[in-house]
N, C-alpha and C positions, 0 to 999 in steps of 0.2 A: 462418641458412640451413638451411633442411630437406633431410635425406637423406634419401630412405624406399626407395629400392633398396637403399642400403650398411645402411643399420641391416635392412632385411629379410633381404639376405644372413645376416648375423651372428644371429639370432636361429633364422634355420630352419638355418645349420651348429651351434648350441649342442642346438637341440631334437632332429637328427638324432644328436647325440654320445649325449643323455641317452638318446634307444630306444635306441643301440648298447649301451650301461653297463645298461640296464636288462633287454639279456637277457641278459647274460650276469650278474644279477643276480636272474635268474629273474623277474621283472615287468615282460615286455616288454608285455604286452596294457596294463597298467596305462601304461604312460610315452605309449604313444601320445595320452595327451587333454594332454599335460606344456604347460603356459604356453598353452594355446589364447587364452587371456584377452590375450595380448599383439598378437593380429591385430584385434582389435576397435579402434573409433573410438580411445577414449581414452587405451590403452597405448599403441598404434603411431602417435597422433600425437605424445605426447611422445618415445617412445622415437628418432621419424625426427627432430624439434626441435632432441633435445640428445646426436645421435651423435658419438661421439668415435673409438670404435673399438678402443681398448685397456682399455677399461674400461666399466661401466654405466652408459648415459646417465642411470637413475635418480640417481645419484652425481651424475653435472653438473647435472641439477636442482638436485638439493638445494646445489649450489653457487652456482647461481643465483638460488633464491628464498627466502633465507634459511632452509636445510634442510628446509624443506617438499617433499615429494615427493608430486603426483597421482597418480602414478603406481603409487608404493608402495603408498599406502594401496589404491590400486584393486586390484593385484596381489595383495597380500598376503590379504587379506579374502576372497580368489577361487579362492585354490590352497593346500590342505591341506600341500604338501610346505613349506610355510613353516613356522619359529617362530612368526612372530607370529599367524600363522590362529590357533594354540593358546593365547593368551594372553586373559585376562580382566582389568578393574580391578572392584575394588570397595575401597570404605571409602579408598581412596588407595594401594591395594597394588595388585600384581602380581601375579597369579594365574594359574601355567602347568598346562598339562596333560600329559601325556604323548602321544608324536606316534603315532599309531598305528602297526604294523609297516610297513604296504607305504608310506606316506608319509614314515615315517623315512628307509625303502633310499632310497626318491623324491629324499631331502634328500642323500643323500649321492653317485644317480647324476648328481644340477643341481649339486654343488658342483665335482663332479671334470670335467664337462663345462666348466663356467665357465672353470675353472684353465685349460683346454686352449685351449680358444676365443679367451680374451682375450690367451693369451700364451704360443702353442706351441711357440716355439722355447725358452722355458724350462722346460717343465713337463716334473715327473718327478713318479715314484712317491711322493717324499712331498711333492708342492709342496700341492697339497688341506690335507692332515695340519695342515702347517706353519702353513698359514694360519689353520684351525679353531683349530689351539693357541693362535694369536695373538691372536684374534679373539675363543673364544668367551667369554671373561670380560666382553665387553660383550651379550652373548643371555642370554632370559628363558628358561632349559631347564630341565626337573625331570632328577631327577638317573639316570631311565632312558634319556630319552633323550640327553641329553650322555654317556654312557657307549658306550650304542650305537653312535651316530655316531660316537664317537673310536676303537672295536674297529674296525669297517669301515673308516675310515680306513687306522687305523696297519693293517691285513690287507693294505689294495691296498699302500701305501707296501712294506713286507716281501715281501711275496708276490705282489700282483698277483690275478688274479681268485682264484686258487688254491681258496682256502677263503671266498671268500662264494659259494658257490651254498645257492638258498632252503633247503635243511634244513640248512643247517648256521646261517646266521643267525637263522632263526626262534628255534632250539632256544636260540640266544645271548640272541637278544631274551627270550624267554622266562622264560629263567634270571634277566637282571637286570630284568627287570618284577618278579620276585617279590618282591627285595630292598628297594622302595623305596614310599613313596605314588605313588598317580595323581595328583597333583597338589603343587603345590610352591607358598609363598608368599611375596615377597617384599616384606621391610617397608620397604626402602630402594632407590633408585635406584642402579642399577650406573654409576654415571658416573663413569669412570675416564679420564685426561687430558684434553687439552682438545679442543672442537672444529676440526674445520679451520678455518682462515681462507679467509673468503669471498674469492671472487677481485673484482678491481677492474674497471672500465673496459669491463664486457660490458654 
């Protein structure tokens, strides 16, 4: 059964969260174009398909079609604030790039909006953090921006807006751009425990 008012709900309070985070992130003007891609035909009819409401219908796809997601791919391919927009193959490897400054902030005002959206009676200062920590050992990240991402985090988790306004990140990003390649290659598959188990009887 398809939702497509409750998954539209859920989507325009996540994209409202992300301009809130992004001005006081200093890239309000930029968040406003944030997921436009998800009101088009083929994100919003999966997303309305396989709404669940506590979590990314992307995820019950992929529970669904043997972890294939249209969705994703269409998504990801479409908006730069993604890992994988920045991701290459060649010869059988993984080739990442660095995420550029304002799509980085991007990355970390959609992640903390997420946190809030999907599960607000639990989200606190380091729930974002917590997850990234958890998580990012399965993502294709060069090591500027997995660094990045993780300052801005653990900043809101401690602090709260306090100290990301844009000169003080920039001068961050900045700093650890210099430290590292613009690119990153990896020779092996990060696949680290097992997949979920497909659910039955849907």
């Amino acid at each position: 059964m398809s939702h497509p008012f409750k998954h539209l709900r859920v989507i325009l309070k996540h994209r409202h969260q992300v301009i809130r985070n992004g001005w006081h992130l200093g890239i309000f003007w930029h968040c406003l174009k944030h997921d436009l891609s998800k009101f088009g035909r083929t994100e919003f009819k999966v997303g309305s398909t396989y709404y669940v409401g506590t979590h990314s219908p992307i995820y019950e796809e992929r529970l669904r079609n043997g972890y294939y997601s249209t969705a994703c791919q269409h998504h990801t391919r479409r908006n730069k604030h993604h890992w994988e927009y920045w991701t290459d193959f060649f010869k059988g490897r993984i080739i990442a790039k660095n995420m550029p400054y304002k799509y980085a902030l991007e990355y970390v005002a959609d992640t903390l909006s997420a946190s809030k959206t999907y599960d607000p009676k639990n989200f606190k200062g380091s729930t974002t953090l917590e997850y990234f920590n958890r998580n990012s050992e399965h993502y294709y990240l060069t090591d500027t921006t997995e660094e990045f991402i993780r300052y801005c985090l653990t900043e809101y988790a401690e602090n709260g807006w306090k100290n990301l306004k844009k000169k003080n990140t920039k001068k961050v990003y900045k700093e650890i751009e210099a430290k590292y390649p613009k690119t990153k290659v990896f020779d092996t598959m990060k696949a680290l425990g097992d997949l979920p188990l497909l659910k039955e009887g849907i």
